[in-house]
N, C-alpha and C positions, 0 to 999 in steps of 0.2 A: 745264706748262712743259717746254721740251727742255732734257737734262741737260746739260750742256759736258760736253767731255772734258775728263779729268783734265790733258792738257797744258796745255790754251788756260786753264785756271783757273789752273794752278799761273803761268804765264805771263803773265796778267791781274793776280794777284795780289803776283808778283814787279815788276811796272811801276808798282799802286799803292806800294808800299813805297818803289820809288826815288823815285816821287815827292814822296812824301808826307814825306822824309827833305832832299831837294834844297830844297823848299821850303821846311822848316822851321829848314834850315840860312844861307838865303838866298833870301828869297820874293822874286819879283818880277815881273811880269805873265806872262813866260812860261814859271815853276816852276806860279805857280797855271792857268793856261790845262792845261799838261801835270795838273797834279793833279786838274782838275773833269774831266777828260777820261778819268784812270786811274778816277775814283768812277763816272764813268756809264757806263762799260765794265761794271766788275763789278755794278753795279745791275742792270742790263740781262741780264747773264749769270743772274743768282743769280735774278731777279725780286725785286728785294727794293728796296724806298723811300727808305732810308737806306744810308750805308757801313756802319753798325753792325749793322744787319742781314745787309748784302750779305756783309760780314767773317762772321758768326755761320752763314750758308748753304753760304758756301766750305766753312769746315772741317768742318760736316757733310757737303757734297759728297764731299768728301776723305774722310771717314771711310769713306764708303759707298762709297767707288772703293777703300778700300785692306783692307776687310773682303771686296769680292768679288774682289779681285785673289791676296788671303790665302788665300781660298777654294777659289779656280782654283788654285792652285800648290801646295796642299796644304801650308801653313803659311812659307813665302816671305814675306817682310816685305818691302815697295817700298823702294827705297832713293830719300831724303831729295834 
């Protein structure tokens, strides 16, 4: 699997949120159209079968971009 960069995930992941938040707020075909479309993005991205998963892969992504970023900068924390 190619890794995403840390943008396009944080960014991917910020679009499922809104979705996922618009729709549950007020679903209607084109909250859910936009929200099957934010799930198969990050599917796709993570390689993963589920959102549950996809979700579970992000934040290890993330971990693993902010442990070598940590690294690189010599104790630097990313900022949020």
């Amino acid at each position: 699997m190619i890794l995403p960069v840390q943008k396009e995930l944080r960014e991917a992941l910020a679009r499922f949120a809104q979705a996922r938040i618009e729709h549950d707020v007020h679903p209607t075909g084109s909250t859910s159209r936009s929200l099957e479309d934010a799930t198969h993005t990050l599917c796709v991205m993570t390689g993963a079968r589920t959102i549950e998963q996809a979700l579970l892969t992000a934040d290890t992504l993330l971990e693993k971009h902010a442990g070598r970023t940590h690294s690189s900068r010599g104790g630097e924390a990313l900022a949020a």
